[in-house]
C-alpha positions in Angstrom: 15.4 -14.7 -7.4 13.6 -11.8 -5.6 14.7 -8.3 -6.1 13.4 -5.1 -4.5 14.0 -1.7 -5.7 13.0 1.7 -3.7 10.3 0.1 -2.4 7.6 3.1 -0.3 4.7 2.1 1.0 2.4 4.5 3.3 -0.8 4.3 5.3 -1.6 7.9 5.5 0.3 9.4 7.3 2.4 6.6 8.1 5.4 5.4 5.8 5.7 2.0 6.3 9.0 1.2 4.0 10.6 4.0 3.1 13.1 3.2 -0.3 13.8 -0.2 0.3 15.7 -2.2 -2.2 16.8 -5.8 -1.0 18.4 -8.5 -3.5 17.8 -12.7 -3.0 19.1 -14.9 -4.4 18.7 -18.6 -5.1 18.8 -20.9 -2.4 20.0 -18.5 0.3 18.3 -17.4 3.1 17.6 -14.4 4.3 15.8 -12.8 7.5 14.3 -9.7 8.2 14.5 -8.5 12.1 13.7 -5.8 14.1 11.5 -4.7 16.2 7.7 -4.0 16.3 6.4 -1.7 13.5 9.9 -1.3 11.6 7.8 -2.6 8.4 9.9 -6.5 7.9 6.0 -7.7 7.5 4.9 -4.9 5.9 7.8 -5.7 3.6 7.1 -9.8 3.0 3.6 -8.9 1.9 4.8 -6.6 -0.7 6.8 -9.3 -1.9 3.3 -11.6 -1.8 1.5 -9.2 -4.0 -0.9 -8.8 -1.0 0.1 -5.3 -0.3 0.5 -2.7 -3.1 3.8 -0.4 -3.0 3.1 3.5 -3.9 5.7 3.5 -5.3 8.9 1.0 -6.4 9.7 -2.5 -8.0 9.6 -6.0 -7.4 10.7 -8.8 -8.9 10.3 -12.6 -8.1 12.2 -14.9 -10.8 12.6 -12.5 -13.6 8.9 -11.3 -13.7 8.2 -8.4 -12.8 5.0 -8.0 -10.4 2.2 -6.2 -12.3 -1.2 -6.7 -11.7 -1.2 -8.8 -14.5 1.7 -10.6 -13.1 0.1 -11.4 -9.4 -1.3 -14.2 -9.7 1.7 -16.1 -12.1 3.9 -14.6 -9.3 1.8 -16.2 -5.9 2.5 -19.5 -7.9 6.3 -19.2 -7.6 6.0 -18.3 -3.7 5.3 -20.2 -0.6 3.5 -18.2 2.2 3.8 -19.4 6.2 2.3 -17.2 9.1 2.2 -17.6 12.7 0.5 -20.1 13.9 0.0 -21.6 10.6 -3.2 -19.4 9.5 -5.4 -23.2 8.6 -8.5 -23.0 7.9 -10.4 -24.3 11.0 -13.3 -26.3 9.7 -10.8 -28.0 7.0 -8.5 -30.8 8.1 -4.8 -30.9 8.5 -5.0 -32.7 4.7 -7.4 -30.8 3.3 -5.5 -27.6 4.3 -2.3 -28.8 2.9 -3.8 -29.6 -0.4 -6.0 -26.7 -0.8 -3.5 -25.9 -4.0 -3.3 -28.7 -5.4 -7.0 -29.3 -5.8 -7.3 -26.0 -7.2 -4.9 -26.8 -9.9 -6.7 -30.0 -10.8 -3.9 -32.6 -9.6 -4.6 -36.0 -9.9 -5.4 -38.0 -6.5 -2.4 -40.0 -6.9 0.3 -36.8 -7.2 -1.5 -35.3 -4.8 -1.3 -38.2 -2.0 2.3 -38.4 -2.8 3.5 -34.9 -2.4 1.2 -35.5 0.9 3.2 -38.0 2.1 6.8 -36.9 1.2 6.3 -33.3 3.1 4.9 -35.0 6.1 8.2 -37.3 5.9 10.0 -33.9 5.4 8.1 -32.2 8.1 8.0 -34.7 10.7 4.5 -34.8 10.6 2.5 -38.1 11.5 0.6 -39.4 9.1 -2.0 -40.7 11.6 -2.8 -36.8 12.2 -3.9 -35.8 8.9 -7.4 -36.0 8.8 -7.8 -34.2 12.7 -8.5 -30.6 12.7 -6.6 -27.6 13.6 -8.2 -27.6 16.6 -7.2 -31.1 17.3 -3.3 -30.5 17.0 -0.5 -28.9 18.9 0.9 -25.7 18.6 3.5 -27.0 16.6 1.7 -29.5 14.5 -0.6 -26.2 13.2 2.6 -24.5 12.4 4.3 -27.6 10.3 0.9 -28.0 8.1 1.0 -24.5 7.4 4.9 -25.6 6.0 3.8 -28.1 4.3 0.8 -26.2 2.2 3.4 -23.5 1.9 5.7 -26.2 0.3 2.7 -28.2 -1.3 3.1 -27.3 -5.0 7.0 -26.7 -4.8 7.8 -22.9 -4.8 11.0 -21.4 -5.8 10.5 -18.7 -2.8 9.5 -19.2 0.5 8.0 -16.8 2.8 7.7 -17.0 6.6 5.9 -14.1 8.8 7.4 -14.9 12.1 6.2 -18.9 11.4 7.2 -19.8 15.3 6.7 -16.7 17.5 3.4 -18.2 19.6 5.3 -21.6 20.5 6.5 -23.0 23.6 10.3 -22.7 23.8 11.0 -26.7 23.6 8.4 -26.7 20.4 10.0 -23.8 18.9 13.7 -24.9 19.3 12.7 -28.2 17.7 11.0 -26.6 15.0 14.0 -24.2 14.4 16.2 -27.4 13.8 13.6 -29.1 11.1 13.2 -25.9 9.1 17.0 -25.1 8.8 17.5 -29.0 7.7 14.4 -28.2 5.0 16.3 -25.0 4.1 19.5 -27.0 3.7 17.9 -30.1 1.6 15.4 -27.7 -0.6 17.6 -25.1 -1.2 14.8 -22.4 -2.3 14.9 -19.0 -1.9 14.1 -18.4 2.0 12.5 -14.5 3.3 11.9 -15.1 6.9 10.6 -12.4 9.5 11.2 -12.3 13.1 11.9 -10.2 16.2 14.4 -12.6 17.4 18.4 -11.9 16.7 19.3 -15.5 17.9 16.6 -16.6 15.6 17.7 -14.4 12.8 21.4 -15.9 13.5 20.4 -19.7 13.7 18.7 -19.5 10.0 20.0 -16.7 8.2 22.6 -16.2 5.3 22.4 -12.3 5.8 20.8 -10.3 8.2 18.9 -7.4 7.3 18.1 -5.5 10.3 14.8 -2.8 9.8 14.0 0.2 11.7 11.3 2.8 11.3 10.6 1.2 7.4 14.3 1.5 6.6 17.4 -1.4 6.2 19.8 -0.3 9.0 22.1 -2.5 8.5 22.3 -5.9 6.6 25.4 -8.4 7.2 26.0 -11.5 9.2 25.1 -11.6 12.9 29.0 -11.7 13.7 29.0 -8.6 11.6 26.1 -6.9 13.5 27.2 -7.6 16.6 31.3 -6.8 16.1 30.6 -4.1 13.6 27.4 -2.0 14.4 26.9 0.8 11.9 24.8 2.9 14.7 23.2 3.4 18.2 20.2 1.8 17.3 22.6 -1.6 15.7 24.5 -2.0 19.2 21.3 -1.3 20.9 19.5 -3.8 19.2 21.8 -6.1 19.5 22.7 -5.5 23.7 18.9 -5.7 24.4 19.2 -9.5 22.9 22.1 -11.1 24.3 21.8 -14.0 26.6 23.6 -16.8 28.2 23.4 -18.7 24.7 26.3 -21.0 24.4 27.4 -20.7 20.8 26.2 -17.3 19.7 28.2 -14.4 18.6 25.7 -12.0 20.4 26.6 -12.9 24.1 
């Protein structure tokens, strides 16, 4: 479904991803960790079209992203950021629709799709028409899913969707988007810092440092198998008390 092939982006002096090729496939999910700076963002917005590579190819179902590809290409993707990224002086509806309009659907689809994602999402209904400001934490961050999921991608994209909540919001959130993984099964690229994260959502783990895959393989795999320093360190500097998890 998505496929990456020496991918090199710099920023003068700085090279972001250096020969990165990464493989996704339908209705798997995969998540890119690491820490700060080891390009897993930079990455995902090469996959958006909103960052041009020097150099390398991508591909998101079979077409090839050209600049006269971009914009057939955004259609097939689903974008979420942190915190959601809504537009403040639109409400919760109005920023969930945003696409739709723009493609001219009908009020009837449009109310429908509404009120199947907030069903999906766990968003009230009753909270719709309030403005970002107006909502929690994690009510901003499931509208941005549901805009993201508005006109049915085959790919979604998530930059770190629920590093600025509250632990209790964020575990509850982590539950809903793996059962939304489960019943869509799309194409999932998500970001994020966190290892236990990365292990609660992801098919494969591919594991960035300094713009470069380190390692890519299950958290078990990670964990019992590092192929370097930097893997076991990585993966020593996140171990908790977490019941459960293979990186205690």
């Amino acid at each position: 479904m998505v496929e990456l092939e020496g991918i090199i982006r710099r920023y003068d002096d700085l090279l972001a991803l250096d020969d990165v090729s990464l493989s996704v496939g339908k209705a798997s999910t995969v998540v890119l960790a690491g820490p700060s700076g080891c390009g897993k963002s930079t990455l995902l917005r090469v996959i958006a079209g909103l960052v041009q590579p020097d150099s390398g190819r991508v591909t998101v179902g079979g077409i090839e992203l050209t600049p006269s590809t971009r914009t057939r290409i955004r259609d097939l993707l689903g974008y979420v950021i942190q915190d959601g990224g809504l537009f403040p002086h639109l409400t919760a509806r109005d920023n969930v629709i945003i696409r739709a309009r723009l493609l001219q659907w009908t009020a009837d689809r449009t109310e429908a799709r509404l009120l199947e994602l907030s069903e999906l999402t766990h968003f009230p209904v009753d909270a719709l028409d309030r403005f970002p400001a107006q909502l929690s934490g994690g009510q901003r961050q499931r509208v941005g899913i549901m805009r993201a999921l508005m006109t049915d991608p085959q790919v979604l994209l998530l930059d770190e969707p629920l590093g600025a909540l509250d632990p209790i919001i964020r575990r509850d959130l982590q539950d809903d988007l793996k059962e939304i993984f489960s019943r869509l099964e799309k194409s999932v690229i998500l970001v994020t810092h966190d290892l236990h994260e990365a292990e609660w959502f992801a098919d494969r783990i591919i594991l960035m440092r300094a713009g470069r895959i380190e390692q890519e393989g299950t958290a078990a795999e990670l964990a019992e198998h590092p192929g370097s320093e930097f893997v076991s360190r990585f993966v020593r500097a996140q171990r908790t008390a977490d019941f459960g998890s293979v990186l205690r």
